[in-house]
C-alpha positions in Angstrom: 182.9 154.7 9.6 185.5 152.0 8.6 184.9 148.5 8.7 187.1 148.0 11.8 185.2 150.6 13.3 182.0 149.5 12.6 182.7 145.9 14.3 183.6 147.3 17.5 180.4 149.4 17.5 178.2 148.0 20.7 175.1 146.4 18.9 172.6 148.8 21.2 174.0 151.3 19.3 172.3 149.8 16.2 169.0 149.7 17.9 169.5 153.2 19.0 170.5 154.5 15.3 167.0 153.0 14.6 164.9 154.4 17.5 166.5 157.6 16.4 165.6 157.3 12.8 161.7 156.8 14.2 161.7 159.8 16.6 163.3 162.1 14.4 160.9 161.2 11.2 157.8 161.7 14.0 159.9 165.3 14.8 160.0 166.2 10.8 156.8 165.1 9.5 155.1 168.2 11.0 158.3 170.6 11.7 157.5 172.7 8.5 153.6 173.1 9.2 153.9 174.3 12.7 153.8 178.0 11.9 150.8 177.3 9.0 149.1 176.0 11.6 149.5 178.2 14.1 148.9 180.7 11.4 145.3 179.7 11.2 144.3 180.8 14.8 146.8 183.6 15.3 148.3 186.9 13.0 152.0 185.9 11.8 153.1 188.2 13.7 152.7 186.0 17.0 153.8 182.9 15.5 156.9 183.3 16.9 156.6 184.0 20.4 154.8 180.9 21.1 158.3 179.2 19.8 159.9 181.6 22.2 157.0 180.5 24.9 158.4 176.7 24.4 162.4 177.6 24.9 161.7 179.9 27.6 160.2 176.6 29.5 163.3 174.4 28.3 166.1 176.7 29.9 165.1 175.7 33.4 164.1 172.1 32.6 167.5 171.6 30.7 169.2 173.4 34.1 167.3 170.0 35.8 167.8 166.9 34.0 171.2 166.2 35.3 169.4 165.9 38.9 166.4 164.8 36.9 168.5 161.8 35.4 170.6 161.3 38.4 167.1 160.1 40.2 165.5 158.7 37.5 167.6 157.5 34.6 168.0 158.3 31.4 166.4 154.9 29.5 162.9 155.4 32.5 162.6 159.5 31.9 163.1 158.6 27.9 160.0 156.6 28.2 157.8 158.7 29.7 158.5 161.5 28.2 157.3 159.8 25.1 154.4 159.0 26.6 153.7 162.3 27.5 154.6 163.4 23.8 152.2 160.9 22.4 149.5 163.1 24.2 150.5 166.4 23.1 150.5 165.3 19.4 147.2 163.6 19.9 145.9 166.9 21.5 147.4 168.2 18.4 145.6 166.5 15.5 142.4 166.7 17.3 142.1 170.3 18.7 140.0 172.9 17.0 140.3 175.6 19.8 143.5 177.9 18.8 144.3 178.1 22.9 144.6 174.6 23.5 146.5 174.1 19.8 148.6 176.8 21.1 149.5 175.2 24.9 150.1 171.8 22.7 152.0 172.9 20.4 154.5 174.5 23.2 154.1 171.8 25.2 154.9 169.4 22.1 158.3 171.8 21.5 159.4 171.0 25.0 159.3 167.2 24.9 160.5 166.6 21.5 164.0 169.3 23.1 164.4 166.7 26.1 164.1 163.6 24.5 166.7 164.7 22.0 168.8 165.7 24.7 168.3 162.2 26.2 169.2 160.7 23.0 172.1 162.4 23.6 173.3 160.6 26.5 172.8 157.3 25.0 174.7 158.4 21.9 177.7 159.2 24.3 177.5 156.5 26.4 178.8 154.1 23.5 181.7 156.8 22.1 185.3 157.2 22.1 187.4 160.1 21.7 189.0 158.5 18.4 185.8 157.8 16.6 183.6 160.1 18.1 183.6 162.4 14.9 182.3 159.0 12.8 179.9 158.0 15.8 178.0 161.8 15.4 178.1 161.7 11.9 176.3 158.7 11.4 173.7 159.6 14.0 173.2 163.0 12.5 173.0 161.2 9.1 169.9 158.8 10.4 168.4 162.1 11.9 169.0 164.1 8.8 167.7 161.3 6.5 164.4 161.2 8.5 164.3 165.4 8.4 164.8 164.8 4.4 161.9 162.4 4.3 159.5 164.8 6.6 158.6 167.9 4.5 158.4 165.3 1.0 155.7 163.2 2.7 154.0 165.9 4.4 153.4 167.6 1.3 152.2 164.2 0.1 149.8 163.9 3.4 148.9 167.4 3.1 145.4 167.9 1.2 143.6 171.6 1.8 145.0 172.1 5.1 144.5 169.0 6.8 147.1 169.1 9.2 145.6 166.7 11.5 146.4 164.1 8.9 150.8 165.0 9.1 150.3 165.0 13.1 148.2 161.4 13.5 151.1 160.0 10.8 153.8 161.7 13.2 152.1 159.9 16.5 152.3 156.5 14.5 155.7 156.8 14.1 156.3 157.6 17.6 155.2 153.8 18.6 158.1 151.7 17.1 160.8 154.2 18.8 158.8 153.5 22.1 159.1 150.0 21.7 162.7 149.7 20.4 164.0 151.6 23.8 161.6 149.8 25.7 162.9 146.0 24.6 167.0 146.9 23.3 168.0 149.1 26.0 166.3 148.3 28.9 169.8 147.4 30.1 171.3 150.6 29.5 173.9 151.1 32.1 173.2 154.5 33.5 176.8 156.4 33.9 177.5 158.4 37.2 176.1 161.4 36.2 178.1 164.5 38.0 176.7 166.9 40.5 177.8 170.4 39.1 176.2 173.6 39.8 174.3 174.6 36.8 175.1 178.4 36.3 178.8 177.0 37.9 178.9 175.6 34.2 177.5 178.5 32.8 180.4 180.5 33.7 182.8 178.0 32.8 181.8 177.9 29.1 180.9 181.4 28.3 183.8 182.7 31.0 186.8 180.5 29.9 190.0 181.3 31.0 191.4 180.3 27.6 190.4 182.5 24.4 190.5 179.7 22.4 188.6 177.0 24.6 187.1 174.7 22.5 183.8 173.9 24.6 182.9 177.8 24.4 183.5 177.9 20.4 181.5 174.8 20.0 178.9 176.3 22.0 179.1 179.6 20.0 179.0 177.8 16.4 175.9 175.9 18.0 173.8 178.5 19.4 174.2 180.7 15.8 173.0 177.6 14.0 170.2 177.2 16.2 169.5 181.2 15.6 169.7 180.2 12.5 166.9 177.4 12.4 164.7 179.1 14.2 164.2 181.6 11.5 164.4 179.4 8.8 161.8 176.9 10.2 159.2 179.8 11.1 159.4 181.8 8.1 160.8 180.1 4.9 157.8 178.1 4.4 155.3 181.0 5.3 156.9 182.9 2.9 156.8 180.0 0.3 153.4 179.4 0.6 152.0 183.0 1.2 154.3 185.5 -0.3 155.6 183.6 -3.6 152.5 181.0 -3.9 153.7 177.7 -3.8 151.7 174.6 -3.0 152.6 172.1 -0.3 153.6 169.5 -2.6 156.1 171.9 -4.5 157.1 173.2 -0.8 157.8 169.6 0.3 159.9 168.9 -3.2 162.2 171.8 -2.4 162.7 171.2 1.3 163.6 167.3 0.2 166.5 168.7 -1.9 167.2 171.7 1.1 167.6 168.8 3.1 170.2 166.8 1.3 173.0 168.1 2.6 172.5 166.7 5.7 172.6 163.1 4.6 175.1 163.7 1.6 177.8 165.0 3.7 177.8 164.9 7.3 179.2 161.2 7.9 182.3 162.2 5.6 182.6 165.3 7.2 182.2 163.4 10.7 185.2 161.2 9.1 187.5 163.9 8.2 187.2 165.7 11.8 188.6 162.3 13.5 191.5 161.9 10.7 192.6 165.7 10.8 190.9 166.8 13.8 190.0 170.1 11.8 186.5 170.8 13.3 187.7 174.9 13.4 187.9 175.0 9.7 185.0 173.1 9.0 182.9 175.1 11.1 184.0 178.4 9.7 183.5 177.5 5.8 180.7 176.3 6.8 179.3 179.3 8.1 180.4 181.7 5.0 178.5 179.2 2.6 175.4 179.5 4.9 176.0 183.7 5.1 176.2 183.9 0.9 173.2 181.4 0.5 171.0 182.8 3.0 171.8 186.8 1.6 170.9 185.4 -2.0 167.0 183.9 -0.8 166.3 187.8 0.0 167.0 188.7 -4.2 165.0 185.5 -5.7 161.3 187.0 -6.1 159.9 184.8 -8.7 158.3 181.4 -8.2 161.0 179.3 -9.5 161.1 175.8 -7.6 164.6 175.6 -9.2 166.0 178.4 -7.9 164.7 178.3 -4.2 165.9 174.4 -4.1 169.1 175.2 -5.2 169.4 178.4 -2.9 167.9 176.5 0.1 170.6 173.5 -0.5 173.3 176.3 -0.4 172.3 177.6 3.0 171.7 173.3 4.5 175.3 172.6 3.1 176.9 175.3 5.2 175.1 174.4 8.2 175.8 170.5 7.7 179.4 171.6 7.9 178.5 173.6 11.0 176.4 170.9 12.6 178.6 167.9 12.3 182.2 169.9 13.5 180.2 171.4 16.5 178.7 168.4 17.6 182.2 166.6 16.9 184.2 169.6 18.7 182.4 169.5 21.5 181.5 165.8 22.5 185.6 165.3 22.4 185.6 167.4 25.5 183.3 166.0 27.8 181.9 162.6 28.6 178.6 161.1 29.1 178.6 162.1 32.9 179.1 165.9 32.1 175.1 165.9 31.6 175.2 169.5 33.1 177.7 170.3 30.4 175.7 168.5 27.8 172.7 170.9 29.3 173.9 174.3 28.6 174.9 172.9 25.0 171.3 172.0 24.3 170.1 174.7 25.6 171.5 176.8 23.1 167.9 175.9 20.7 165.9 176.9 23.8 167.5 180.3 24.4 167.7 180.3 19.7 164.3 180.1 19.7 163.5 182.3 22.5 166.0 185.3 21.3 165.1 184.5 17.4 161.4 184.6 16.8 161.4 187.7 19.4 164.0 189.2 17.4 162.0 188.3 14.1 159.0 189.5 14.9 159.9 192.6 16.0 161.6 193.5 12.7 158.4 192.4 10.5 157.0 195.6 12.0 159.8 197.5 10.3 160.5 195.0 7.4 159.6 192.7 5.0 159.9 189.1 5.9 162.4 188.3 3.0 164.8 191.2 4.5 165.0 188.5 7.1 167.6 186.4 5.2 170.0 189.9 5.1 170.0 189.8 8.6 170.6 186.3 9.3 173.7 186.6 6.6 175.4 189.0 8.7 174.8 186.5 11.4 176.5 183.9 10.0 179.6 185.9 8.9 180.1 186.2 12.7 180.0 182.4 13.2 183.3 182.9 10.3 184.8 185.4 12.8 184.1 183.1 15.9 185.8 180.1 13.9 188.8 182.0 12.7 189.2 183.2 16.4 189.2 179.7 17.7 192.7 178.3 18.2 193.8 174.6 18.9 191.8 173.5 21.9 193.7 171.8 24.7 193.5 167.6 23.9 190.2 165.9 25.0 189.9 164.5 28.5 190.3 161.1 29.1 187.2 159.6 29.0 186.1 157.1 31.2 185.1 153.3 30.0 182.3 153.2 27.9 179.3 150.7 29.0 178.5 147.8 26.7 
């Protein structure tokens, strides 16, 4: 973001950078032991239907929050919602009954997916069309820095399975989020959030008149990187840590460098989208970079920490490419009233991780888990095909006066 840029940037948005920073590091500390912890109550092979259990809750609670927020407001439903996530991580830590770990951990999916999408709205609330590129891509920057730090100081936390110790580290870090919201943007003017028929917009983005309507291609590029994250989340690091035999430590050393792409390049990238308004392009080298990295992780069967880094940073810098131009594509088109818009975006992870684990756990019964990354190549090269097939969208909506 340029200097002139930077000045005119409301100061809650600051505030908000760093609540986000907080909440996402609490979100990455234990994103990568989920599954090993699951895995100690339950066969692999039903690891990923309780992520599927999770986003199959989420599509109707996403369907709500515009009337949700309409009543309630954004900055009061933020805050108790991370109250109620305190709980569930609590529950977490504490639990030695694989049931109750298994309702929490849904349960703990859910919130984390709705206060995101809350974030969300107070992201938009302070963006312009003509900097809105530079606006996402330092937000996903703070988010992806916090993801980076996650799996490097689990692995540090992590001593013979003590995952309690990565979720009572996560709940500490939930506090100081909490309490920046709660005392920077208690005045957080609420926008007039629009009544539209949930399905209505359904139709409207999967339906669109226009082949080449740019809401319906970002929602594409994001619901195949989602795909694509719910696979990779689940079963990379089981198949780390029980197929090749690394340790946690190692594991958290190569997910640190998988995860630099995301801090490296996405606040350029976020640049370059405003100044050339080249999102399509972006989105589609994105996806053949992710496609050839991800087929190569399938053909790397020795326990080389150098090889699986570099290979795993080939697959994060396609889908840093991907990430920033979606999120960039599609917040030029709508405003922060469109929540029921913003809704059926986000709940492209819900229906990811309902369709993908499902998906994934019925080819283990016919498959190895590293064929896995052959089939999620071929699923990338279509996110190339969507992106080539994406024309020059129709010019952003005016959008209406941002609050300050």
């Amino acid at each position: 973001m340029s200097l002139s840029q930077t000045k005119k940037t409301p100061p809650p948005l600051y505030a908000l950078y760093l609540a986000i920073f907080f909440f996402a590091l609490h979100f990455a500390l234990p994103l990568y032991v989920g599954s090993s912890l699951l895995a100690d109550y339950f066969p692999p092979n039903f690891i990923g239907l309780f992520y599927a259990a999770s986003s199959l809750a989420l599509l109707p609670l996403f369907g709500n929050m515009p009337s949700i927020l309409r009543r309630f407001g954004a900055w009061r439903t933020t805050l108790f919602l991370m109250f109620l996530e305190a709980g569930a991580v609590l529950a977490l830590a504490y639990s030695r009954e694989g049931l109750f770990i298994a309702m929490s951990f849904i349960v703990n999916q859910i919130l984390v997916s709705l206060l995101f999408f809350n974030f969300d709205i107070f992201v938009e609330a302070f963006s312009k069309d003509e900097v809105t590129g530079a606006i996402r891509g330092v937000m996903l920057t703070v988010f992806n820095t916090a993801v980076l730090l996650g799996p490097f100081l689990a692995g540090l936390i992590l001593t013979d399975g003590d995952y309690y110790r990565v979720y009572l580290a996560s709940l500490a870090l939930l506090f100081p989020a909490f309490w920046i919201l709660l005392t920077h943007l208690n005045e957080f003017r609420e926008p007039q959030y629009k009544k539209t028929a949930y399905l209505q917009v359904i139709r409207k983005i999967i339906f669109a008149a226009h082949p080449k309507d740019a809401v319906r291609h970002a929602f594409t590029a994001n619901l195949l990187m989602r795909f694509f994250f719910s696979w990779m989340i689940i079963y990379t690091p089981l198949y780390l840590h029980g197929t090749i035999g690394f340790s946690w430590s190692e594991i958290g050393i190569i997910f640190t460098v998988m995860l630099l792409p995301f801090v490296l390049f996405e606040a350029a990238l976020g640049r370059i989208a405003d100044a050339r308004g080249n999102e399509r392009v972006i989105i589609g080298a994105g996806f053949l970079i992710a496609a050839l990295c991800t087929g190569l992780l399938a053909f790397i069967e020795e326990k080389s920490l150098v090889f699986w880094a570099a290979a795993l940073f080939g697959t994060r810098v396609g889908m840093s490419f991907v990430e920033v131009a979606s999120e960039s594509y599609f917040f030029k088109h709508i405003t922060s009233a469109d929540a029921g818009m913003l809704s059926v975006f986000r709940n492209a992870n819900p229906i990811a991780y309902l369709v993908g684990p499902v998906l994934a756990s019925a080819l283990l019964f016919v498959m190895p888990v590293r064929a896995l990354f052959i089939v999620l190549a071929v699923f990338m090269l279509y996110g190339v095909w969507d992106a080539c097939m994406a024309g020059k969208a129709a010019r952003p909506r005016p959008r209406r006066a941002s609050p300050r």
